[in-house]
FITOR-243029 format. One record per residue (C-alpha): y, z, x. Coordinates in nm, 2 decimals. Example, Ala and Ser with C-alpha at 12.3 -4.5 7.8 and 13.67 -1.06 7.14 Angstrom:
BEGIN
[site [-0.45, 0.78, 1.23]]
[site [-0.11, 0.71, 1.37]]
This chain:
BEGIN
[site [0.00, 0.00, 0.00]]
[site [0.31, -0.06, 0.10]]
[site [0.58, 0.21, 0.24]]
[site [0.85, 0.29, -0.05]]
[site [1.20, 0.22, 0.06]]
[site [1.44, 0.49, -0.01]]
[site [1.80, 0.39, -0.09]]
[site [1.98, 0.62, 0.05]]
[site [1.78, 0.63, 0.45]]
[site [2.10, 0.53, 0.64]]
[site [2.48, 0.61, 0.46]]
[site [2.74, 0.37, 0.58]]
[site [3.06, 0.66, 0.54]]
[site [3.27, 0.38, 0.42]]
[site [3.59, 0.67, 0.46]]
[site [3.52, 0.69, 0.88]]
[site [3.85, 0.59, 0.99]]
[site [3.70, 0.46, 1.30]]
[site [3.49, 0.21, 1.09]]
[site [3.86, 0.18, 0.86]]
[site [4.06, 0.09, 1.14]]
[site [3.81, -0.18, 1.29]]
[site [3.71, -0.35, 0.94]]
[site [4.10, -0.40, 0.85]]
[site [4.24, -0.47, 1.20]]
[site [4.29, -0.78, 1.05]]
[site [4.20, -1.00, 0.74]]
[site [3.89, -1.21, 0.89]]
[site [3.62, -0.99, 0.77]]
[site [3.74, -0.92, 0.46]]
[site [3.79, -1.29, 0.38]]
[site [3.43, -1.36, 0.49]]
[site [3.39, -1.08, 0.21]]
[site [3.58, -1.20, -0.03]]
[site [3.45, -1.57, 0.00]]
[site [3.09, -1.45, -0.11]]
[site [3.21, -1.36, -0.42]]
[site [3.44, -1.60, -0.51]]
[site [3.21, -1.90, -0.46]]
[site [2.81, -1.77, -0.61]]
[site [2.96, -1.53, -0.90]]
[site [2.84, -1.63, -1.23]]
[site [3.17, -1.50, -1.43]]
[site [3.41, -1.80, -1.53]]
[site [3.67, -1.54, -1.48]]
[site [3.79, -1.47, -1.09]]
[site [3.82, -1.13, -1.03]]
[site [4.15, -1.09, -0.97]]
[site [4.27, -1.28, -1.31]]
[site [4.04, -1.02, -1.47]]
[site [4.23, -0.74, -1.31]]
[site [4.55, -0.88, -1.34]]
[site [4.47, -0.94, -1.72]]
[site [4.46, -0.55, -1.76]]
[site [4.78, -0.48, -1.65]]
[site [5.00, -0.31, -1.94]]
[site [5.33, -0.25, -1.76]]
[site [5.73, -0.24, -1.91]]
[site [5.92, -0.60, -1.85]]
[site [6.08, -0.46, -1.54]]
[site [5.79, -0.25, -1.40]]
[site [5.80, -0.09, -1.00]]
[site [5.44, -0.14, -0.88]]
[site [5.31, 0.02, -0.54]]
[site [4.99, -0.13, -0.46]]
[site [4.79, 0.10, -0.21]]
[site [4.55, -0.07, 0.03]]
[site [4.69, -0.40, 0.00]]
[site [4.45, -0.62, 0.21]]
[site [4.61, -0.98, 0.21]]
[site [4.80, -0.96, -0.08]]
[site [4.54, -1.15, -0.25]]
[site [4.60, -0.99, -0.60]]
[site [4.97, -1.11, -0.58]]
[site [4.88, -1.48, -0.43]]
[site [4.62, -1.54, -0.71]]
[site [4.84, -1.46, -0.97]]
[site [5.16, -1.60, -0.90]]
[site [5.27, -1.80, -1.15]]
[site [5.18, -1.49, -1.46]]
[site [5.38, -1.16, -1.19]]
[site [5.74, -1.15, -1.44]]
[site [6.04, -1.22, -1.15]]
[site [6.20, -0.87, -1.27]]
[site [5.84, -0.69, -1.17]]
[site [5.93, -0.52, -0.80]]
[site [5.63, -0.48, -0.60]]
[site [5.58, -0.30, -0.33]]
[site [5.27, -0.34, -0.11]]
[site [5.15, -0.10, 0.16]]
[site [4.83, -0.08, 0.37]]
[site [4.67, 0.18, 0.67]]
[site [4.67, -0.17, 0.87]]
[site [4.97, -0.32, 1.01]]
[site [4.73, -0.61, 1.06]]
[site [4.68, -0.64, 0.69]]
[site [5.03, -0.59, 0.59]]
[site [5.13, -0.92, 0.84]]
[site [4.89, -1.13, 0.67]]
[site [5.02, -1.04, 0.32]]
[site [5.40, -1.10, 0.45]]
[site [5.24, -1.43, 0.57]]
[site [5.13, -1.50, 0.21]]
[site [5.49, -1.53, 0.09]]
[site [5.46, -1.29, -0.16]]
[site [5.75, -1.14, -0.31]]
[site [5.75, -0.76, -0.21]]
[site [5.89, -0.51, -0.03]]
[site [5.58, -0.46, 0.23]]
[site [5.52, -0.10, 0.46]]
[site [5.29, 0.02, 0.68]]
[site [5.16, 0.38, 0.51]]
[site [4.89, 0.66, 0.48]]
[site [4.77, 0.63, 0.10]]
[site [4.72, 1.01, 0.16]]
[site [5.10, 1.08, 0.25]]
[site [5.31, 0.78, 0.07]]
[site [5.66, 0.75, 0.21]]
[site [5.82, 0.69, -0.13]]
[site [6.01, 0.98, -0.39]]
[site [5.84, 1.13, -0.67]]
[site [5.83, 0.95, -0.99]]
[site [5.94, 0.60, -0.89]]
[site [5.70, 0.40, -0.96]]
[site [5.52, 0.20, -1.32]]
[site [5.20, 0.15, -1.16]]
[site [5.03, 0.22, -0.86]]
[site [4.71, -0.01, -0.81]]
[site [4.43, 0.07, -0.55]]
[site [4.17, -0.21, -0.56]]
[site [3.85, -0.14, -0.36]]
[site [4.03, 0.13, -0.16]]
[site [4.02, 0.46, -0.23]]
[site [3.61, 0.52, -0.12]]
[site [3.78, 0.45, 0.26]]
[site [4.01, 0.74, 0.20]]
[site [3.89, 1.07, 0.39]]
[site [4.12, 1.28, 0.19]]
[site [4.06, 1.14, -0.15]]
[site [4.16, 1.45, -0.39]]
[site [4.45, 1.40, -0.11]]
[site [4.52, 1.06, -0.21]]
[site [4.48, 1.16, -0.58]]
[site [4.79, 1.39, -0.55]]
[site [5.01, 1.14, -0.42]]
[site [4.96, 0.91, -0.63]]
[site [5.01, 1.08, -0.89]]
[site [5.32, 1.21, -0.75]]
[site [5.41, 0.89, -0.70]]
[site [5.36, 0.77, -1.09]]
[site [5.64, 0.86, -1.38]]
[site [5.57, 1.04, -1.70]]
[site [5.33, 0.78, -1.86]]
[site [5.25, 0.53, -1.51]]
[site [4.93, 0.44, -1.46]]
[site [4.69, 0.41, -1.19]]
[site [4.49, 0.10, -1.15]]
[site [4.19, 0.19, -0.95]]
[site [3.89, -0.09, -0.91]]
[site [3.56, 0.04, -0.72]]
[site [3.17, -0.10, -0.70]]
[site [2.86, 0.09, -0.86]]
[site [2.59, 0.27, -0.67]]
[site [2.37, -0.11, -0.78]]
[site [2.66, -0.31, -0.63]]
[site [2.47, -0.60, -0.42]]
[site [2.15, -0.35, -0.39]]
[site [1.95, -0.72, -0.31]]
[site [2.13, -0.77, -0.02]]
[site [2.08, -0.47, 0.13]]
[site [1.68, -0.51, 0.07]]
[site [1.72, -0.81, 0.21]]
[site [1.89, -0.68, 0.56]]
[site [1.58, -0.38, 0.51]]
[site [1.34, -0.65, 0.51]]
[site [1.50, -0.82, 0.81]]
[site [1.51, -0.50, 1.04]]
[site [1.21, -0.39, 0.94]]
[site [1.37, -0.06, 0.80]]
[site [1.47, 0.15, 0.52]]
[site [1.79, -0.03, 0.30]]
[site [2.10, 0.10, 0.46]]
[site [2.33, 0.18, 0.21]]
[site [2.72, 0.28, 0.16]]
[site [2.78, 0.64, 0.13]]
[site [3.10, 0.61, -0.13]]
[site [3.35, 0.89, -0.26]]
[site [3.48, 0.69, -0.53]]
[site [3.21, 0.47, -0.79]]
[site [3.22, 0.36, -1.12]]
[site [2.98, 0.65, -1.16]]
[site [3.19, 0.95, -1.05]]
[site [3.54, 0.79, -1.00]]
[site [3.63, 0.88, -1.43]]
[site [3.52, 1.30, -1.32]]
[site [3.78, 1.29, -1.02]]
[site [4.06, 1.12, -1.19]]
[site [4.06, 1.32, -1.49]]
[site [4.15, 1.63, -1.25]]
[site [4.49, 1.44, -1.19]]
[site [4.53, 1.25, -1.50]]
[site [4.58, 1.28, -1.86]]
[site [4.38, 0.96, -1.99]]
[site [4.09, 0.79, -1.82]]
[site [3.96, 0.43, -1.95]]
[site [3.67, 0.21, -1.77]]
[site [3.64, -0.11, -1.77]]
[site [3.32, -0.33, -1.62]]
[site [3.33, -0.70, -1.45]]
[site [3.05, -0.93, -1.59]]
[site [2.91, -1.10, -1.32]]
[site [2.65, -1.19, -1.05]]
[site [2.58, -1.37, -0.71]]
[site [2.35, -1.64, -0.77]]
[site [2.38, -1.77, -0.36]]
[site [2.25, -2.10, -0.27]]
[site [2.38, -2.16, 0.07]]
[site [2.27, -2.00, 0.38]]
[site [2.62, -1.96, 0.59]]
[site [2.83, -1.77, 0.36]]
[site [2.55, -1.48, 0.31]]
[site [2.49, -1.46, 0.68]]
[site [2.89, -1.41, 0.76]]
[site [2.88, -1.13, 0.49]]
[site [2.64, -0.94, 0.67]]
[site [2.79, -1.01, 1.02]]
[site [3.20, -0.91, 0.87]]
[site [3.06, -0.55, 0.83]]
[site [2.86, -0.27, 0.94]]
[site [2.54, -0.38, 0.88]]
[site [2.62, -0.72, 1.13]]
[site [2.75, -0.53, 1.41]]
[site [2.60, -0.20, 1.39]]
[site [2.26, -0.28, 1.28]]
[site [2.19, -0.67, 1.36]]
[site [2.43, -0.77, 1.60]]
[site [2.53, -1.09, 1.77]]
[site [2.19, -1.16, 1.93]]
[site [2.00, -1.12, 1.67]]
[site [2.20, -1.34, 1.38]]
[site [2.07, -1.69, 1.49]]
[site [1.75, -1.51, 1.39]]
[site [1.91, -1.38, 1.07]]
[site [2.01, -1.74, 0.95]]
[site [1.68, -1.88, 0.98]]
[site [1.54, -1.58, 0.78]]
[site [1.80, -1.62, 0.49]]
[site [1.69, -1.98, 0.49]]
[site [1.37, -1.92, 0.44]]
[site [1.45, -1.67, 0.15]]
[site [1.67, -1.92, -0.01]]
[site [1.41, -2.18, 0.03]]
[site [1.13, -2.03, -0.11]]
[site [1.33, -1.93, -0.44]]
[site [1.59, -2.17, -0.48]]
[site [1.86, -1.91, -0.51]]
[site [1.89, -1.55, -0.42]]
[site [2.05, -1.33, -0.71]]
[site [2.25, -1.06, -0.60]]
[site [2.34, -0.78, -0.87]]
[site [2.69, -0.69, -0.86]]
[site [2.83, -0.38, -1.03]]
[site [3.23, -0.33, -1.04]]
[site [3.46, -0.24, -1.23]]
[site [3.84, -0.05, -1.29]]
[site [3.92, 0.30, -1.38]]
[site [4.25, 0.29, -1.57]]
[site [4.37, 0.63, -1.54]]
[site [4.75, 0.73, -1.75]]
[site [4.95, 0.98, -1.58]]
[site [5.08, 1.28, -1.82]]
C-alpha cells in the first residue's frame, strides 16, 4: 500500500519577511504567478473585474490599497476607476511600488509597513489588501491600522486563497520530490479570515470566485513552481529541466491537468 501524504508535512510561513522581501523584490515572480491564472481559469470573469465589481464606494472615494504588487487591480480596470476616486497605493517593496509607478496609474504611490501606515486616522473610504495580509507577521497589527486608517462606515477589502487553493499542484511537486505535499502555512484564509476581522470590524461579508485551472501547456506551470518557494527551495535550478519533462508527461497522459482553486474576499464594514 502506498504511504498516505499528509498536507501539512512542510509549512511554507508565507509571513517570513526573509521569504517577503525576496518574492516581492520585484514583479517577475509574481507575474509568472499571476499569468497561470489568468490564462487556464475556467471563470469568463478575470479576477480583478470580479473584485473591482464589489466595490461599493461614495462618487469621490479615498482608497489606500495595501500591498499593491504592480498595480494590477488599477491597470485592469481603468477605463470603470471614476477620475474623482484618489488612490493611493503602498507596498513593503520599493521594487513593487516602481513597477506600479511604471504602469501609469493615477495614484499617489509610498513605500510603507502595512503594520505602521504613514497616513492620519480616518482618512480613507476604503482600504483594499488583495492577497496580502497572510505575508503580514503582525496581522492583529495590521488589523488595527487599518482600521485606524478607515472612517466611520469605510470598508476593508480583503481577498485571500482557501486551505484547497491549488492542493493538485502541490501533489504534483510531492510526486516529483518524492516527498510529503509542502504546503503554505497561512494566517489569513477564507476559513479563519471572517473570525479575525470581526474583532476589528462591525460587519463581515464573504464572497467566493468561481473558477478553476484547467492547464494544458507545460511552460507556464513549470515557471509557477520555479517563481516561488517550492522552485528554489525545494527543486532548484538543476533539477527544473527535469521538472518540465515530468509536467509533460503529466499533461500528456491526461490531456489537461485541473488545478482546484479556492479564493475569495472578505468585505469587512468598519463601525
Amino acid at each position: 500500500m502506498a504511504p498516505r501524504l499528509v498536507w501539512c508535512a512542510l509549512r511554507m510561513n508565507l509571513a517570513d519577511p526573509a521569504f517577503v522581501k525576496d518574492q516581492y523584490r520585484d514583479g517577475a515572480n509574481l507575474d509568472a504567478r499571476i499569468a497561470l491564472h489568468e490564462r487556464f481559469s475556467t471563470s469568463t470573469r478575470d479576477w480583478h473585474a470580479w473584485l473591482f465589481d464589489h466595490f461599493d464606494l461614495p462618487d469621490d472615494a479615498r482608497i489606500l490599497e495595501i500591498g499593491c504588487g504592480t498595480g494590477a487591480l488599477w491597470h485592469k480596470n481603468r477605463a470603470r476607476v471614476p477620475t474623482v476616486w484618489r488612490l493611493t497605493l503602498s507596498d513593503f517593496s520599493l521594487g513593487m511600488v516602481e513597477t506600479a509607478r511604471a504602469t501609469g496609474v493615477s495614484a499617489d504611490l509610498a513605500q510603507s509597513d502595512a503594520q505602521t501606515l504613514p497616513f492620519r486616522a480616518a482618512c480613507f473610504d476604503a482600504v483594499i489588501a488583495n492577497h496580502m495580509l497572510y505575508h503580514v507577521p503582525d496581522l492583529p497589527r495590521a488589523l488595527r491600522e487599518i482600521r485606524r486608517m478607515l472612517k466611520p462606515g469605510g470598508k476593508l477589502y480583503a481577498a485571500t486563497n482557501g486551505i484547497a487553493h491549488m492542493r493538485e499542484y502541490f501533489q504534483l511537486v510531492s510526486n516529483f520530490l518524492g516527498s510529503e505535499p509542502s504546503v503554505p502555512l497561512t494566517q489569513f484564509t477564507l476559513e479563519n479570515g471572517a473570525d479575525q476581522l470581526v474583532k476589528h470590524f462591525a460587519r463581515v461579508e464573504r464572497f467566493d470566485f468561481d473558477s478553476h485551472l484547467e492547464v494544458t501547456e507545460v511552460e507556464p506551470l513549470v515557471a509557477y513552481a520555479m517563481s516561488g518557494f517550492t522552485g528554489k527551495q525545494l527543486i532548484g535550478n538543476r533539477r527544473v529541466e527535469t521538472l518540465r519533462r515530468y509536467v509533460a508527461e503529466r499533461i500528456a497522459r491526461d490531456g489537461v491537468f485541473h488545478i482546484t482553486k479556492a479564493a475569495g474576499l472578505f468585505v469587512a464594514r468598519a463601525g
